[in-house]
LUMTORKE-446165 format. One record per residue: residue number from 1; residue in one letter; x, y, z negated of N, C-alpha, C in turn. Coordinates in Angstrom, 1 decimal. Atoms other than C-alpha are relative to their C-alpha. Last residue first. Layout:
N
 seq type    nxx    nyy    nzz   caxx   cayy   cazz    cxx    cyy    czz
 NUM    A      X      Y      Z      X      Y      Z      X      Y      Z
...
***
This chain:
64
 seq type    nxx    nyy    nzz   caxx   cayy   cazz    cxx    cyy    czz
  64    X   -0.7    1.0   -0.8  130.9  118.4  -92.3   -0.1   -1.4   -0.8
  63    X   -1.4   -0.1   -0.7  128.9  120.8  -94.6    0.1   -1.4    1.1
  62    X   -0.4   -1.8   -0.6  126.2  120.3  -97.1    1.3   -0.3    0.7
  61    X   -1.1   -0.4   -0.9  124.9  116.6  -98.3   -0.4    1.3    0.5
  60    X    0.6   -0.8   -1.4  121.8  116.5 -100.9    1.6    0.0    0.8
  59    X   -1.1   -0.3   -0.7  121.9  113.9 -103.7   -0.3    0.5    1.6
  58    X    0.6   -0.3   -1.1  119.5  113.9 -107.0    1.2    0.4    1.6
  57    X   -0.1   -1.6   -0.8  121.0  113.1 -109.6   -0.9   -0.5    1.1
  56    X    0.9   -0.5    0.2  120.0  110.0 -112.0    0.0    1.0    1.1
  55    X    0.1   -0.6    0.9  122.9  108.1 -112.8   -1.2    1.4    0.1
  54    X    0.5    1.1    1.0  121.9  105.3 -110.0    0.6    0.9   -1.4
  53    X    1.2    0.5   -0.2  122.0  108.2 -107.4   -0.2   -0.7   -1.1
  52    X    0.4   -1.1    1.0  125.3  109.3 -108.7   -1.5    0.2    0.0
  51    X   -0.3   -0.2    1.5  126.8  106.1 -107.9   -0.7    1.4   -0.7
  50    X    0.4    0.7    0.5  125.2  105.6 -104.4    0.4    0.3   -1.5
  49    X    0.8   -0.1    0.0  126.3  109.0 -103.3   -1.1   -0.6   -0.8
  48    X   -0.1   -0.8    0.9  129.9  108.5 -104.3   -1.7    0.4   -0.4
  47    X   -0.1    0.8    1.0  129.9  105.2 -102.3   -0.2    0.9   -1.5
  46    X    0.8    1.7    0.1  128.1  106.6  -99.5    0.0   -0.3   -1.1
  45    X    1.1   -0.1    0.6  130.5  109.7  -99.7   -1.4   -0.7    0.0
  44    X    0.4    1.4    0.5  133.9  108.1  -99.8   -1.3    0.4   -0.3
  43    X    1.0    0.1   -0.3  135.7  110.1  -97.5   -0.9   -1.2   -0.5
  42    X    0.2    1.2   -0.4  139.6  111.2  -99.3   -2.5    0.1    0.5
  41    X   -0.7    0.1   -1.0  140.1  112.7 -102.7   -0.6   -0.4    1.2
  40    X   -0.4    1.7   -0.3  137.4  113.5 -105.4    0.6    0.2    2.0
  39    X   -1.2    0.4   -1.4  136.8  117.3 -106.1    0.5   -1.2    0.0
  38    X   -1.2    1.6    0.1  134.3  117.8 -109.3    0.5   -0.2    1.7
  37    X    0.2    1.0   -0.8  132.9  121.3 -109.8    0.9   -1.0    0.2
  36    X    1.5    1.2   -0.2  131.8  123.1 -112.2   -0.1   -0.4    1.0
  35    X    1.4   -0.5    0.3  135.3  124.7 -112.7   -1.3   -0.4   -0.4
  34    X   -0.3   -1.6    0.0  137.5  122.7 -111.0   -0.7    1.0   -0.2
  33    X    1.0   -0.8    0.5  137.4  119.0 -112.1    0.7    1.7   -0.1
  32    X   -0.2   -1.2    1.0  140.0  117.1 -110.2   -1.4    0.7   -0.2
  31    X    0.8   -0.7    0.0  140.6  113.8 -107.9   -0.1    0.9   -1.2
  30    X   -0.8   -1.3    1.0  142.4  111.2 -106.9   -1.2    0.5    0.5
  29    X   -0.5   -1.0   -0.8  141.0  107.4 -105.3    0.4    1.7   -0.8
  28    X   -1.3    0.6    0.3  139.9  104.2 -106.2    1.0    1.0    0.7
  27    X   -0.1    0.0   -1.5  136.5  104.6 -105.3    1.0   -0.3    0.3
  26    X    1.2    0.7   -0.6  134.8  103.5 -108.7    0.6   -0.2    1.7
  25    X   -0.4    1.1    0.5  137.9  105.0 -110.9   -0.6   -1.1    0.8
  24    X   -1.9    0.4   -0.7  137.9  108.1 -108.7    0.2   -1.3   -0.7
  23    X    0.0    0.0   -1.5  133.8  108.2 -109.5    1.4   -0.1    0.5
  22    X    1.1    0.5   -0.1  133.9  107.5 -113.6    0.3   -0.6    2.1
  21    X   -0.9    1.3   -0.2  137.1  109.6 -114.0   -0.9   -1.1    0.6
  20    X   -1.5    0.3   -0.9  135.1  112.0 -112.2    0.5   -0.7   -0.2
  19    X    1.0    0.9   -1.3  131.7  111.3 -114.2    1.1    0.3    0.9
  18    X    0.5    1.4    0.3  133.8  111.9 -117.9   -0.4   -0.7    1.5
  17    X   -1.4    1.0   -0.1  135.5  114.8 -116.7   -0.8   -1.2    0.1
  16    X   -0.7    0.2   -1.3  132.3  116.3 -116.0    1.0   -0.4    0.1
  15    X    1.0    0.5   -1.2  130.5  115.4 -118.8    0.2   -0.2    1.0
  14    X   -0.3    1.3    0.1  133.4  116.9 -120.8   -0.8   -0.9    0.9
  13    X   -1.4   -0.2   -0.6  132.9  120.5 -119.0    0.4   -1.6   -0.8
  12    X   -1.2   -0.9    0.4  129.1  120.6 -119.4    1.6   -0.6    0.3
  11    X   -0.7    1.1    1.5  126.6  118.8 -116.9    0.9    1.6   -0.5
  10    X    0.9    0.0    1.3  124.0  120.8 -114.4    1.1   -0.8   -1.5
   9    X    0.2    1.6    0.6  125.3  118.6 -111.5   -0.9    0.8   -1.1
   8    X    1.3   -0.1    0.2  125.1  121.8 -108.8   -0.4   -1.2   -1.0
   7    X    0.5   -1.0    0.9  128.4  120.6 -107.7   -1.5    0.3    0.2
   6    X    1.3    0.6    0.5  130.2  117.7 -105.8    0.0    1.4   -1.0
   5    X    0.3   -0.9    1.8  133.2  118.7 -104.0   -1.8   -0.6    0.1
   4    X    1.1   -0.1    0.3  134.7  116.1 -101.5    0.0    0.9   -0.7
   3    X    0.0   -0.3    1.1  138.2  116.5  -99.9   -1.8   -0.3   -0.1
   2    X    1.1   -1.4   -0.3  139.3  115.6  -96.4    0.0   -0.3   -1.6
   1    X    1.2    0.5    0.7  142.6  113.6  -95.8   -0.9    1.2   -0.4
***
């Protein structure tokens, strides 16, 4: 299984727990806040995309 990271959010360190549980709860899948950045298990970027879209971000894909 492949991994996501999400970063560049701009949040502080509860903010980002908070939108991890948030997104692993939504996709139904593991995941860890490392740093300033959030790591969700597994290929769910559509569904991760759509959710962080309708909290306001802005969403660029990088990589594979």
């Amino acid at each position: 299984k492949g991994v996501m990271a999400i970063s560049g959010l701009g949040l502080d360190g509860k903010a980002l727990k908070d939108l991890a549980s948030k997104l692993k709860k939504t996709c139904g899948c593991g995941g860890s806040v490392v740093g300033e950045t959030i790591e969700i298990q597994g290929d769910k970027k559509e569904l991760i995309k759509q959710i962080l879209e309708k909290n306001g971000f802005k969403v660029k894909f990088i990589g594979g």
